[in-house]
mmJSON file of the N, C-alpha and C atoms, coordinates in Angstrom:
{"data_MODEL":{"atom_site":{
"group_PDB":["ATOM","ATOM","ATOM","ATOM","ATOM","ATOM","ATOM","ATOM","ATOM","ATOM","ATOM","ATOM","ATOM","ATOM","ATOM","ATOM","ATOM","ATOM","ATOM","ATOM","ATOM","ATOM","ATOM","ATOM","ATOM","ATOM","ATOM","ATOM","ATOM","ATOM","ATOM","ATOM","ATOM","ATOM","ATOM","ATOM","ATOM","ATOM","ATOM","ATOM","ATOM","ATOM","ATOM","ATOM","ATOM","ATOM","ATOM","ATOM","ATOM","ATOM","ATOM","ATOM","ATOM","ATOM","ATOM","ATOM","ATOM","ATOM","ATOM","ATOM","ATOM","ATOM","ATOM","ATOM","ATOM","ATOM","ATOM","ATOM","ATOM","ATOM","ATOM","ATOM","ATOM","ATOM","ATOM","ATOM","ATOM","ATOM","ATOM","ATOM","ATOM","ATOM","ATOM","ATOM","ATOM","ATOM","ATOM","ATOM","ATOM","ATOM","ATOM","ATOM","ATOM","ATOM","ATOM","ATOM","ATOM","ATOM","ATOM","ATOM","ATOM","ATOM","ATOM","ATOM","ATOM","ATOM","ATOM","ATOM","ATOM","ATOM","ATOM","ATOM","ATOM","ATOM","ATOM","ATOM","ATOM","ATOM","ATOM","ATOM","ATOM","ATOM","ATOM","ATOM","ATOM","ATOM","ATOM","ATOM","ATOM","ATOM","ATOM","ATOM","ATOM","ATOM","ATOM","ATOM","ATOM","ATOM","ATOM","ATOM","ATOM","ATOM","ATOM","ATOM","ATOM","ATOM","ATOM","ATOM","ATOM","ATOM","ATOM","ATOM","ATOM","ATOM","ATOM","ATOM","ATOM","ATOM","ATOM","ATOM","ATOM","ATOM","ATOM","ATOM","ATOM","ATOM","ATOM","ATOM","ATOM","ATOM","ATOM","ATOM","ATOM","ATOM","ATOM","ATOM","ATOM","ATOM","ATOM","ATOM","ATOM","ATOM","ATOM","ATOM","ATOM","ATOM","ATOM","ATOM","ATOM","ATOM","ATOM","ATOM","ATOM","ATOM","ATOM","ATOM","ATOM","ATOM","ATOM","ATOM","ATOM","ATOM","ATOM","ATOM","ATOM","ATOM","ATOM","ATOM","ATOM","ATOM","ATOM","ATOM","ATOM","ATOM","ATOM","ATOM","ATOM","ATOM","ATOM","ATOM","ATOM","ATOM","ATOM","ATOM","ATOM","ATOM","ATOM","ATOM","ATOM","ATOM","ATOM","ATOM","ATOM","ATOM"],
"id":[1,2,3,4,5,6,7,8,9,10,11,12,13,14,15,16,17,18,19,20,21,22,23,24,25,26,27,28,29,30,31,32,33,34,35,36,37,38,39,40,41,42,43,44,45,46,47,48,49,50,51,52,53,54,55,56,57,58,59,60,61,62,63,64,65,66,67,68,69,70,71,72,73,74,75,76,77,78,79,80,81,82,83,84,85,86,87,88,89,90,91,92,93,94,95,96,97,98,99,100,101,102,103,104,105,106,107,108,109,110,111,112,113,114,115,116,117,118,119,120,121,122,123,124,125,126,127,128,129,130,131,132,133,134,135,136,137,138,139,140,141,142,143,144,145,146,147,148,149,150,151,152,153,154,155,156,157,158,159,160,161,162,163,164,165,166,167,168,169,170,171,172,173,174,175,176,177,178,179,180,181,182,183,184,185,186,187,188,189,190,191,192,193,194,195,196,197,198,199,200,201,202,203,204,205,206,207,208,209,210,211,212,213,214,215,216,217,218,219,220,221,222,223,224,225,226,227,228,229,230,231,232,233,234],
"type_symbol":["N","C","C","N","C","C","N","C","C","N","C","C","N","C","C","N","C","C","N","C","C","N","C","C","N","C","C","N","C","C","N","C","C","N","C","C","N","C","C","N","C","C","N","C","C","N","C","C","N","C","C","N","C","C","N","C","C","N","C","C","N","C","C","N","C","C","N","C","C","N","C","C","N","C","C","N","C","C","N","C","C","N","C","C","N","C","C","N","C","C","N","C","C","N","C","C","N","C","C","N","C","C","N","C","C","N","C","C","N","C","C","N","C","C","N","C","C","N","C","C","N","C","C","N","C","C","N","C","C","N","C","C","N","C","C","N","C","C","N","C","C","N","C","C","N","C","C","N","C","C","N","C","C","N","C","C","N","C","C","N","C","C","N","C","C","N","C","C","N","C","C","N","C","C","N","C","C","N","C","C","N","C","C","N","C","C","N","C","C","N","C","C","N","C","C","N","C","C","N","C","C","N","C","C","N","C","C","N","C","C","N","C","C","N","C","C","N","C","C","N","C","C","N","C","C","N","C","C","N","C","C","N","C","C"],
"label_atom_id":["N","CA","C","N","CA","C","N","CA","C","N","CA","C","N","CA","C","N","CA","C","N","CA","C","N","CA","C","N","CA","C","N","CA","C","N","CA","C","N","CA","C","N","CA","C","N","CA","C","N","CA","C","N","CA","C","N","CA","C","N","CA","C","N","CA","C","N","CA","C","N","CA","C","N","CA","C","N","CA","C","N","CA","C","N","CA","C","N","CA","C","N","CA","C","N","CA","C","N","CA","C","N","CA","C","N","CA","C","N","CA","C","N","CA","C","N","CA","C","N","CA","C","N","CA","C","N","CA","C","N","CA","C","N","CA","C","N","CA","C","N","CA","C","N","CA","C","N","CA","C","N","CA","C","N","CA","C","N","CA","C","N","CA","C","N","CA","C","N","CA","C","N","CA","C","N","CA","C","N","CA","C","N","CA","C","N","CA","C","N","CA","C","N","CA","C","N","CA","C","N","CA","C","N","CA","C","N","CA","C","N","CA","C","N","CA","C","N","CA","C","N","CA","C","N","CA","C","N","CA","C","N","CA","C","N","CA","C","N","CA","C","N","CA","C","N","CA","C","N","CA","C","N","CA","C","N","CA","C","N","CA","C","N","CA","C","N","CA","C","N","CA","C"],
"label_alt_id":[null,null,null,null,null,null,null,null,null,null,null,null,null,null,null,null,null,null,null,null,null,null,null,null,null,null,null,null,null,null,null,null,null,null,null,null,null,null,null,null,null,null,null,null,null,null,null,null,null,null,null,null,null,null,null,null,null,null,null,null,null,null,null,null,null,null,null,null,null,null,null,null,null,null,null,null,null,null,null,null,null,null,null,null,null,null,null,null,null,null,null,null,null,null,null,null,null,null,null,null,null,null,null,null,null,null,null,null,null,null,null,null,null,null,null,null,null,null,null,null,null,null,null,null,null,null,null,null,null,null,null,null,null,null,null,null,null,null,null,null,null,null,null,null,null,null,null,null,null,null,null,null,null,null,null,null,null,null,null,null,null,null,null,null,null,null,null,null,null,null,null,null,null,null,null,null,null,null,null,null,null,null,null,null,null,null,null,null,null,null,null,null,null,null,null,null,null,null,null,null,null,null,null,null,null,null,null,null,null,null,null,null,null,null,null,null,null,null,null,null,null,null,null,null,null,null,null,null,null,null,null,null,null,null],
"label_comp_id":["UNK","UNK","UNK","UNK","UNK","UNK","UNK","UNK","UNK","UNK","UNK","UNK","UNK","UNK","UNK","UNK","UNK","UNK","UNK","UNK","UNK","UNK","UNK","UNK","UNK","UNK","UNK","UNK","UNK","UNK","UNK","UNK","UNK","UNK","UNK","UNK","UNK","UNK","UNK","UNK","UNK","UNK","UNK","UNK","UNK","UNK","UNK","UNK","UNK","UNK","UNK","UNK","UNK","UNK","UNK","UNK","UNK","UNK","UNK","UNK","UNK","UNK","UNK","UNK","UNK","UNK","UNK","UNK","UNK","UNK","UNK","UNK","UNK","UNK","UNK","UNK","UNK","UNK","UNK","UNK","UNK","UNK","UNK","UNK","UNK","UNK","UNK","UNK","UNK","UNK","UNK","UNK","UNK","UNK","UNK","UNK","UNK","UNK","UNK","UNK","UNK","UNK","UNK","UNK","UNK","UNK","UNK","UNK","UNK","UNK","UNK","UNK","UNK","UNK","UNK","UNK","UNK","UNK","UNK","UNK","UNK","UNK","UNK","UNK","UNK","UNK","UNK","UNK","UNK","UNK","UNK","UNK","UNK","UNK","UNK","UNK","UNK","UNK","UNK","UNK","UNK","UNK","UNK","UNK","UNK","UNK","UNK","UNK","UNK","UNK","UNK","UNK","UNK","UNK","UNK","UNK","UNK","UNK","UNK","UNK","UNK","UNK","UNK","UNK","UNK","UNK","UNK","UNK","UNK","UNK","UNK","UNK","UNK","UNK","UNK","UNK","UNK","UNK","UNK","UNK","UNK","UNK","UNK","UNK","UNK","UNK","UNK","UNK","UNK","UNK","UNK","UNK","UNK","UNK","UNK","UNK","UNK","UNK","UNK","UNK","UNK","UNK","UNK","UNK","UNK","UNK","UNK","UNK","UNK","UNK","UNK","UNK","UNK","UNK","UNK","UNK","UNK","UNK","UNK","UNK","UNK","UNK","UNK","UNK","UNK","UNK","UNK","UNK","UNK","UNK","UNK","UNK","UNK","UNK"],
"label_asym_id":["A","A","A","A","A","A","A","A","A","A","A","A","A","A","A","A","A","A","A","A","A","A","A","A","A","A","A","A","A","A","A","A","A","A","A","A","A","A","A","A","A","A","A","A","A","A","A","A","A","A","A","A","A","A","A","A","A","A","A","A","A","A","A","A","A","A","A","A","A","A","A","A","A","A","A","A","A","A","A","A","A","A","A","A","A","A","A","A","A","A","A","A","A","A","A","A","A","A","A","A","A","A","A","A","A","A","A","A","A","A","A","A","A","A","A","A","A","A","A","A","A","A","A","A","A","A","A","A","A","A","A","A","A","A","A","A","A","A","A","A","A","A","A","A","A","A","A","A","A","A","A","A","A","A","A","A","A","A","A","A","A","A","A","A","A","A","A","A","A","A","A","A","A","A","A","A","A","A","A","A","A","A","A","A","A","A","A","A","A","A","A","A","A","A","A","A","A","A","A","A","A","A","A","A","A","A","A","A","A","A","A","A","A","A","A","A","A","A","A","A","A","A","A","A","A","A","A","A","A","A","A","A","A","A"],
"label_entity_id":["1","1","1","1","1","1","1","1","1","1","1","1","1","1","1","1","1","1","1","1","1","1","1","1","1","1","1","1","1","1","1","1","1","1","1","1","1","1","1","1","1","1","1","1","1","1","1","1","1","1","1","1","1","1","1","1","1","1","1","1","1","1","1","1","1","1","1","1","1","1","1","1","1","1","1","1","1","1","1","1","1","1","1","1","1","1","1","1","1","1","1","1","1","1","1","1","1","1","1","1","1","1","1","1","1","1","1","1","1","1","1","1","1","1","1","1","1","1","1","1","1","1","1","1","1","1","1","1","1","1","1","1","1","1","1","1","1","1","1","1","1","1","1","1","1","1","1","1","1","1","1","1","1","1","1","1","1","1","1","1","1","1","1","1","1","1","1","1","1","1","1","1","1","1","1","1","1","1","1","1","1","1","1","1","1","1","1","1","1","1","1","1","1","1","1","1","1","1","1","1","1","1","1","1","1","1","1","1","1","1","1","1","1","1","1","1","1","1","1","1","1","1","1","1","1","1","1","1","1","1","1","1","1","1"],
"label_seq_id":[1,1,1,2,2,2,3,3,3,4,4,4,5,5,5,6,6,6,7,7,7,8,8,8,9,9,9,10,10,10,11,11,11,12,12,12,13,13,13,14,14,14,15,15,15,16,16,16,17,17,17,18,18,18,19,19,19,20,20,20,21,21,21,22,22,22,23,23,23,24,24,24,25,25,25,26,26,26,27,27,27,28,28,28,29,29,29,30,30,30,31,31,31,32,32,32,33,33,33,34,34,34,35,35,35,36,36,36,37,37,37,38,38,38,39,39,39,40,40,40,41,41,41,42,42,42,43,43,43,44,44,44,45,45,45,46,46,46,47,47,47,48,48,48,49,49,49,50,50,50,51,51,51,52,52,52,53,53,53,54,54,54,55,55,55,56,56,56,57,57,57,58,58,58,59,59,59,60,60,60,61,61,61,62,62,62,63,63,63,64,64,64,65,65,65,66,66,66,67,67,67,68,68,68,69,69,69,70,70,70,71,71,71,72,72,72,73,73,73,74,74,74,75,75,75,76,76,76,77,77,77,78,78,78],
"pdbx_PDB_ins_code":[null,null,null,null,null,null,null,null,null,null,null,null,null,null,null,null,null,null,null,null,null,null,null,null,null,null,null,null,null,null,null,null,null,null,null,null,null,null,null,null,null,null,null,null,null,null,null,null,null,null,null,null,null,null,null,null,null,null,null,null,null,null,null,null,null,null,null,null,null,null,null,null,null,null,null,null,null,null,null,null,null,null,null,null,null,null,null,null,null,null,null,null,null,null,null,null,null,null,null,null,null,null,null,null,null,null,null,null,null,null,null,null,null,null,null,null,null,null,null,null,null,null,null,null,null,null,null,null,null,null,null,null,null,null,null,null,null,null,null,null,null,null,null,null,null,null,null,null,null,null,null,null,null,null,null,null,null,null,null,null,null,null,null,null,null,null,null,null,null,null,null,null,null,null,null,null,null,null,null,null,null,null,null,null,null,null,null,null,null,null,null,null,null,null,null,null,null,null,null,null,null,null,null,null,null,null,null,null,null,null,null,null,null,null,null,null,null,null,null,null,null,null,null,null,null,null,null,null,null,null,null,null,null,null],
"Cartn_x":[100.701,100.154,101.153,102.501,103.313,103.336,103.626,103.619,102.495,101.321,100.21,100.738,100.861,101.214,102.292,103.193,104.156,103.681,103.128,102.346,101.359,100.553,99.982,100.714,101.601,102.925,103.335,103.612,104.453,103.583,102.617,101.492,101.68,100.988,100.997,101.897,102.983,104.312,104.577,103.902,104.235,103.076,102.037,100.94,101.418,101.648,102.215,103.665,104.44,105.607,104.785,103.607,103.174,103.041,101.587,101.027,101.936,102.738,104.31,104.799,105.113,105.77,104.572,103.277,102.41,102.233,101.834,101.78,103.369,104.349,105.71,105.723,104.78,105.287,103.916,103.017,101.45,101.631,102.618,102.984,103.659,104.92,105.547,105.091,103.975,103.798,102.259,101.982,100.987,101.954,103.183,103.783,104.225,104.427,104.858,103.596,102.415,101.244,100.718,101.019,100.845,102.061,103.449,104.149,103.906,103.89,103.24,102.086,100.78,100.059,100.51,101.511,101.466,102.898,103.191,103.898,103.269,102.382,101.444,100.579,100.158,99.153,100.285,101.739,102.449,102.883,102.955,103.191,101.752,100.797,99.843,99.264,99.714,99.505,100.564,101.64,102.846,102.599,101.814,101.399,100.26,99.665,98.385,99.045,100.035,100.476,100.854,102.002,102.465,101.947,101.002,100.036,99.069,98.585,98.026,98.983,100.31,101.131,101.654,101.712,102.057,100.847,99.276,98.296,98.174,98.531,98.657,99.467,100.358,101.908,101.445,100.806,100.547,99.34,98.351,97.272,98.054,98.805,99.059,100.145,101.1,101.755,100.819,99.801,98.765,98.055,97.711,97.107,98.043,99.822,100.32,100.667,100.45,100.846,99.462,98.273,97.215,97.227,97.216,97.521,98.37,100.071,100.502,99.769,99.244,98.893,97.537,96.671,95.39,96.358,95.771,96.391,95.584,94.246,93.401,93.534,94.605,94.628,95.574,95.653,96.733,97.855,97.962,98.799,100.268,101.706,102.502,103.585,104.281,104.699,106.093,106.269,107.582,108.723],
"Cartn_y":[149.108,147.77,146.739,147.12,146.004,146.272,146.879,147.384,146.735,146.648,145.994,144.633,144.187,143.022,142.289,143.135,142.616,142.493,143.659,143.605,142.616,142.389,140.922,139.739,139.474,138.249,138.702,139.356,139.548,139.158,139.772,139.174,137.487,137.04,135.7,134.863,135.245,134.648,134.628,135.749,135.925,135.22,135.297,134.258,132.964,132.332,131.019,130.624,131.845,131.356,131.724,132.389,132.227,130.805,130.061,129.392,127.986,128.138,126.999,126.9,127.917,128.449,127.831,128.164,127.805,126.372,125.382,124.289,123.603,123.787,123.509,123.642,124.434,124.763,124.004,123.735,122.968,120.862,121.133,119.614,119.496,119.447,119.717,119.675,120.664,120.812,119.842,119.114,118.173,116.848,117.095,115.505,115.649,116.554,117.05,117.094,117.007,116.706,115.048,114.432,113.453,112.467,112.991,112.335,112.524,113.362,114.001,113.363,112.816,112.379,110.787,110.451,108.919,108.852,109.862,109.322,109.655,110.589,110.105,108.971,108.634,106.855,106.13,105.914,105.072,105.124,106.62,106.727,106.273,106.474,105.739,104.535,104.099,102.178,102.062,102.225,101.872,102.184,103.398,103.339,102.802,101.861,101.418,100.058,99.785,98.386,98.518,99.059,99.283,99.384,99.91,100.393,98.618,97.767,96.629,95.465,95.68,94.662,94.84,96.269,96.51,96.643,96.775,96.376,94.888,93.874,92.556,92.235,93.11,92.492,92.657,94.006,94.9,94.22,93.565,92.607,91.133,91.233,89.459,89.506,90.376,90.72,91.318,92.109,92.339,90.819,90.431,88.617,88.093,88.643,86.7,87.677,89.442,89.524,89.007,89.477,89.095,87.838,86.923,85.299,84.968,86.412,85.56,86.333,87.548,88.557,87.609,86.824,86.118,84.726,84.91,83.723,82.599,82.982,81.943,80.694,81.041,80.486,79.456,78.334,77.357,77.388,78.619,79.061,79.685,78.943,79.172,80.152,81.159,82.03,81.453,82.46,81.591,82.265],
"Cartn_z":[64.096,64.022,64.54,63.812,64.299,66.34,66.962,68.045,68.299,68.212,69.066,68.7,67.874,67.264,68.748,68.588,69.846,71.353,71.652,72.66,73.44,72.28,72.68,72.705,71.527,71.7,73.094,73.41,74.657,76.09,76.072,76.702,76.952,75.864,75.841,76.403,75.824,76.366,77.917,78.426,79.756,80.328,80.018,80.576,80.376,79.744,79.124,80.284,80.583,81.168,83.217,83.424,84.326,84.794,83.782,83.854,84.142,83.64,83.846,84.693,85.403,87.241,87.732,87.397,88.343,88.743,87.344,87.673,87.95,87.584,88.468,89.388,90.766,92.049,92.396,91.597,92.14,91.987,91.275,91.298,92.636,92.395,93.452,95.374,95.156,96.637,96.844,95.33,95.701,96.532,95.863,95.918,97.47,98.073,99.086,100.417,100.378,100.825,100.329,99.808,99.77,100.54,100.496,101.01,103.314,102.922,104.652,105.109,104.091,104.44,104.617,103.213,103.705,105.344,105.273,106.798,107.827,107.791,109.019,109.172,108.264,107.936,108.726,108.346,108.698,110.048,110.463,111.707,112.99,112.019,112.752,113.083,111.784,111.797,113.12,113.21,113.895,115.453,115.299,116.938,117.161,116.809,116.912,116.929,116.598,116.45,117.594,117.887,119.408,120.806,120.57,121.642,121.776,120.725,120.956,121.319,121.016,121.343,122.223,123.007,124.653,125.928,125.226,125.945,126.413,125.281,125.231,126.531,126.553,127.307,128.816,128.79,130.101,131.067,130.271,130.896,131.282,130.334,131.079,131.808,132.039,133.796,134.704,134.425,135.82,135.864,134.859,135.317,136.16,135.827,136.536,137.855,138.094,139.28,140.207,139.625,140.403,141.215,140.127,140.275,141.546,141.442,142.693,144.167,143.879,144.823,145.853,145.015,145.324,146.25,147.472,148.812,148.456,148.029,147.793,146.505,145.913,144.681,144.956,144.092,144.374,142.913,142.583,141.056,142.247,141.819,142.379,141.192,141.838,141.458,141.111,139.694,139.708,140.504],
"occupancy":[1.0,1.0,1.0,1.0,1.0,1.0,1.0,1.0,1.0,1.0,1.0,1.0,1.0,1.0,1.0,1.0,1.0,1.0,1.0,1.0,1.0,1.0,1.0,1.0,1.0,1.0,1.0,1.0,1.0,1.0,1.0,1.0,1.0,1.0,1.0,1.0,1.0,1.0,1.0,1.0,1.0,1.0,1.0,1.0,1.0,1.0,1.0,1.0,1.0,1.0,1.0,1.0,1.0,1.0,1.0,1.0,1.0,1.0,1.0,1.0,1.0,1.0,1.0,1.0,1.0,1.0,1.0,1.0,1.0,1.0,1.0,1.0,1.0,1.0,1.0,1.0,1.0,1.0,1.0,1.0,1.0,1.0,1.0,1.0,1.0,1.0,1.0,1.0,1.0,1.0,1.0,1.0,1.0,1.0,1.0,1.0,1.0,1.0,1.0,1.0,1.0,1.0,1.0,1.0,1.0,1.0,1.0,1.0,1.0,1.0,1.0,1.0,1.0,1.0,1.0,1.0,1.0,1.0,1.0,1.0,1.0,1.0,1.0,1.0,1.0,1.0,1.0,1.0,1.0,1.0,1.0,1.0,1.0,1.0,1.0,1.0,1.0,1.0,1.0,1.0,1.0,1.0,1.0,1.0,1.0,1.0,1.0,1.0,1.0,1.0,1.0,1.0,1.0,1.0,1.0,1.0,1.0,1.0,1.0,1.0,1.0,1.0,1.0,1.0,1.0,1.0,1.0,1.0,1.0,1.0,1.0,1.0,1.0,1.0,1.0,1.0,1.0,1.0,1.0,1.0,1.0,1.0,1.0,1.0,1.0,1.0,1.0,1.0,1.0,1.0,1.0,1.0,1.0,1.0,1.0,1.0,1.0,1.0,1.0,1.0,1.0,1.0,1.0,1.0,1.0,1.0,1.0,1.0,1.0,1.0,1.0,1.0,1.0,1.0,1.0,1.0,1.0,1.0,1.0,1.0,1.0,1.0,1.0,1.0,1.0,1.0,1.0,1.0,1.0,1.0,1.0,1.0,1.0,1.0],
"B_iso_or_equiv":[0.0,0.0,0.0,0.0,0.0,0.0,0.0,0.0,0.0,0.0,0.0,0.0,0.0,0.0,0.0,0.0,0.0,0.0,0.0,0.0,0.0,0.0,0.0,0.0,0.0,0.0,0.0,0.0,0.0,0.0,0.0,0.0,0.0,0.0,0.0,0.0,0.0,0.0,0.0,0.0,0.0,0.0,0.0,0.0,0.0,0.0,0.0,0.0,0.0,0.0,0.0,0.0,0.0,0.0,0.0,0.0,0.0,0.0,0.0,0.0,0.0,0.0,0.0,0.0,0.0,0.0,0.0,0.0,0.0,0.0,0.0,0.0,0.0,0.0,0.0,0.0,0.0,0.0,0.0,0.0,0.0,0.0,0.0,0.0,0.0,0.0,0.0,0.0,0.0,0.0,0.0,0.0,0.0,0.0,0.0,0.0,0.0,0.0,0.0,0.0,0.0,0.0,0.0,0.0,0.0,0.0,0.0,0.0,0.0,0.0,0.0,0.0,0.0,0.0,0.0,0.0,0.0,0.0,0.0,0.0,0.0,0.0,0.0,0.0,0.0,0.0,0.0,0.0,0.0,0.0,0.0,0.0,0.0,0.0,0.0,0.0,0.0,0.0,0.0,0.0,0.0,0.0,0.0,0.0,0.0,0.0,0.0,0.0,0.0,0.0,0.0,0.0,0.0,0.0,0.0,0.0,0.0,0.0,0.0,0.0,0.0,0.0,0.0,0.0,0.0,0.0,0.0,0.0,0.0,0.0,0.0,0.0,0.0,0.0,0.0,0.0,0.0,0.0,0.0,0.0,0.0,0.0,0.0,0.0,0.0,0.0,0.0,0.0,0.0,0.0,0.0,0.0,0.0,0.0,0.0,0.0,0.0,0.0,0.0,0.0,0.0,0.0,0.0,0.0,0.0,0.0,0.0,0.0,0.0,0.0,0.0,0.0,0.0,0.0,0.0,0.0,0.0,0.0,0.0,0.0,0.0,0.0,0.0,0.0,0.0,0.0,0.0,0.0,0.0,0.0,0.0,0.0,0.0,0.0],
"pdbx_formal_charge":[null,null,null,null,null,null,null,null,null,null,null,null,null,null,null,null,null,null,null,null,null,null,null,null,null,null,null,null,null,null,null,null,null,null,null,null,null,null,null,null,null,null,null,null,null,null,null,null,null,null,null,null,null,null,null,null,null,null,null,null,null,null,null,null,null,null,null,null,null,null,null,null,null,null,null,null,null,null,null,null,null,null,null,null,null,null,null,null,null,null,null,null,null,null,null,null,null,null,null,null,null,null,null,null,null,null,null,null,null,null,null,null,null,null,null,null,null,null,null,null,null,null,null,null,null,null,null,null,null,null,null,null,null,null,null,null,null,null,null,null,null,null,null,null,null,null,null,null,null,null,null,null,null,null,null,null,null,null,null,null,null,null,null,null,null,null,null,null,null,null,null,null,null,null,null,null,null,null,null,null,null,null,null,null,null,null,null,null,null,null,null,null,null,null,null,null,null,null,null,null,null,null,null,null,null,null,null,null,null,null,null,null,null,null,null,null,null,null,null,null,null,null,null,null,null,null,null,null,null,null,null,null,null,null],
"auth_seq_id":[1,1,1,2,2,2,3,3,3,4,4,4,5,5,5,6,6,6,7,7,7,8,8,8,9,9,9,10,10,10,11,11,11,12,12,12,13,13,13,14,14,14,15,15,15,16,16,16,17,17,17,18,18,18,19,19,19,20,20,20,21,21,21,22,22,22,23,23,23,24,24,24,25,25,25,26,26,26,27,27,27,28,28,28,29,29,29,30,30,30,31,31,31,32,32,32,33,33,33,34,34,34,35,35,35,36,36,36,37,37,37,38,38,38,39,39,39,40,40,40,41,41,41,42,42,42,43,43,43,44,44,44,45,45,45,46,46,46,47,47,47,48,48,48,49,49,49,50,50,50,51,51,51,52,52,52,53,53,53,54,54,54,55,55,55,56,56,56,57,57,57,58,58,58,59,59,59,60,60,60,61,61,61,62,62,62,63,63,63,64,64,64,65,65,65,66,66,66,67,67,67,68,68,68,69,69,69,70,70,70,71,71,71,72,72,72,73,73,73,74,74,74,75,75,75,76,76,76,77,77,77,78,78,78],
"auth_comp_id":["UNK","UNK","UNK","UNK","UNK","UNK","UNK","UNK","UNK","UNK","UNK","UNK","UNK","UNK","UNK","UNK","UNK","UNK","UNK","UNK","UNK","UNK","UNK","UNK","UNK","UNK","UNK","UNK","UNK","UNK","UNK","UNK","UNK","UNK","UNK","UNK","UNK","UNK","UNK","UNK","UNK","UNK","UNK","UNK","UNK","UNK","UNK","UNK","UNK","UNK","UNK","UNK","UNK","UNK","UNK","UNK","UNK","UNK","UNK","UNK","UNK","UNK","UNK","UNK","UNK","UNK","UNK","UNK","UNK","UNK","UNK","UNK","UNK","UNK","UNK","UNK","UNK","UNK","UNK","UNK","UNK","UNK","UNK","UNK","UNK","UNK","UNK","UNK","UNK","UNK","UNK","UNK","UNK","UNK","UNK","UNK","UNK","UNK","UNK","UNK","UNK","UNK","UNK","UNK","UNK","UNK","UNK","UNK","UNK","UNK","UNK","UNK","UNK","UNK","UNK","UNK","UNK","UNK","UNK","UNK","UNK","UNK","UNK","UNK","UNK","UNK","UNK","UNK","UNK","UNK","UNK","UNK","UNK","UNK","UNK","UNK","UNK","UNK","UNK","UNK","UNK","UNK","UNK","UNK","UNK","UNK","UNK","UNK","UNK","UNK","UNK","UNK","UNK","UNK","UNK","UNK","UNK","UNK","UNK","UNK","UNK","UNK","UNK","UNK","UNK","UNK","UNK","UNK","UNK","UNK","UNK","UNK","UNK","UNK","UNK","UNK","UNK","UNK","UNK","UNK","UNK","UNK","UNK","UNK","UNK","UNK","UNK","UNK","UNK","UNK","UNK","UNK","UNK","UNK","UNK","UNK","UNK","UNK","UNK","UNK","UNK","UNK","UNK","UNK","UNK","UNK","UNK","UNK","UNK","UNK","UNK","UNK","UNK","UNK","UNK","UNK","UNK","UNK","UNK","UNK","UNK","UNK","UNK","UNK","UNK","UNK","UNK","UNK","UNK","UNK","UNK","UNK","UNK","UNK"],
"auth_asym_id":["A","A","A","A","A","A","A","A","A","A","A","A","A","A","A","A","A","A","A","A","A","A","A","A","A","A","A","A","A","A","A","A","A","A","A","A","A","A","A","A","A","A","A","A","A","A","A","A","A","A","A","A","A","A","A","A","A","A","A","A","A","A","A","A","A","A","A","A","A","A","A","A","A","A","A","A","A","A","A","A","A","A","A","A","A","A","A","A","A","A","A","A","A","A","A","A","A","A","A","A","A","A","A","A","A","A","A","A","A","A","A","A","A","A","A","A","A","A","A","A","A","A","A","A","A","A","A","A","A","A","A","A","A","A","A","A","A","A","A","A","A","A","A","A","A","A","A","A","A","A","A","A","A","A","A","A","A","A","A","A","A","A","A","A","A","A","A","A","A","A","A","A","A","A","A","A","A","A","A","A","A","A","A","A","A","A","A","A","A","A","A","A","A","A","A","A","A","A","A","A","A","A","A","A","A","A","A","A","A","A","A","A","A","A","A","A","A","A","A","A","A","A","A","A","A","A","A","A","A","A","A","A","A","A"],
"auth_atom_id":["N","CA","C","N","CA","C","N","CA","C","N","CA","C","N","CA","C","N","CA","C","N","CA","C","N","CA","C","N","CA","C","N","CA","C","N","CA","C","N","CA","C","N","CA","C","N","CA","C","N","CA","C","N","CA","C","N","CA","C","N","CA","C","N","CA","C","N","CA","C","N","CA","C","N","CA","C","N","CA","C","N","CA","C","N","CA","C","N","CA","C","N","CA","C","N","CA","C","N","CA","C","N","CA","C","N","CA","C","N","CA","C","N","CA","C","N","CA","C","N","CA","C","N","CA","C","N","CA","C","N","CA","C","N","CA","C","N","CA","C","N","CA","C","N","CA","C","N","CA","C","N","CA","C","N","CA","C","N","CA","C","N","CA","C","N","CA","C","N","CA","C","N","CA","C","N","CA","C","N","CA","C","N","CA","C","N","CA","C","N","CA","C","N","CA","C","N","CA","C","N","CA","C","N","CA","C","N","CA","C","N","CA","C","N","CA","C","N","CA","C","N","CA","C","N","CA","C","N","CA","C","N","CA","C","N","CA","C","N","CA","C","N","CA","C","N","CA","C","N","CA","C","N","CA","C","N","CA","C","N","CA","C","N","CA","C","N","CA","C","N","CA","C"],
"pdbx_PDB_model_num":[1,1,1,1,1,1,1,1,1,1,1,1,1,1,1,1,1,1,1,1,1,1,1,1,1,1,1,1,1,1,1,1,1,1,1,1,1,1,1,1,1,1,1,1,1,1,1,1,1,1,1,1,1,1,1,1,1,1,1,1,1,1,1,1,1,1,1,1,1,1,1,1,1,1,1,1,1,1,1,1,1,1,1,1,1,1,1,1,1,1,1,1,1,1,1,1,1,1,1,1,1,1,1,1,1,1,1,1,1,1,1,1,1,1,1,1,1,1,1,1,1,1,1,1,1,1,1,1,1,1,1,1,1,1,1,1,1,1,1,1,1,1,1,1,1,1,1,1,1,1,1,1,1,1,1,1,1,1,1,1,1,1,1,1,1,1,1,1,1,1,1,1,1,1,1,1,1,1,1,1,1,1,1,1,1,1,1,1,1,1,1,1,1,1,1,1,1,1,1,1,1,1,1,1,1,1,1,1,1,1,1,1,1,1,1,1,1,1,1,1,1,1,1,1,1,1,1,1,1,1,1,1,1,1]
}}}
């Protein structure tokens, strides 16, 4: 009796010290997927910023080359 007795304690214990490893390595690699996700968000805001503030840039030097390229225009180059 005592022998089954242990057997199952022993059991338990080892389920119990599973279940602990488990969620220790499930925290962990949540925080680790969330941090990956927020640096890609950031890495994406950042190229989306970039990309509109160098479209901005890129249209209005083809405007002022146009401007001087057009003979017809009376817009003088600087």
């Amino acid at each position: 009796m005592a022998t089954l007795i242990n057997t199952v304690l022993l059991r338990a214990m080892v389920a119990v010290a599973e279940l602990r490893t488990r969620l220790a390595e499930e925290r962990g690699q949540d925080l680790l997927e969330y941090a990956l996700l927020g640096g890609l968000i950031a890495a994406a805001i950042t190229a989306a910023a970039v990309v509109g503030v160098m479209t901005g840039a890129l249209e209005a030097m083809a405007g002022g080359i146009a401007d001087c390229i057009d003979f017809d225009s009376v817009t003088t180059c600087p």
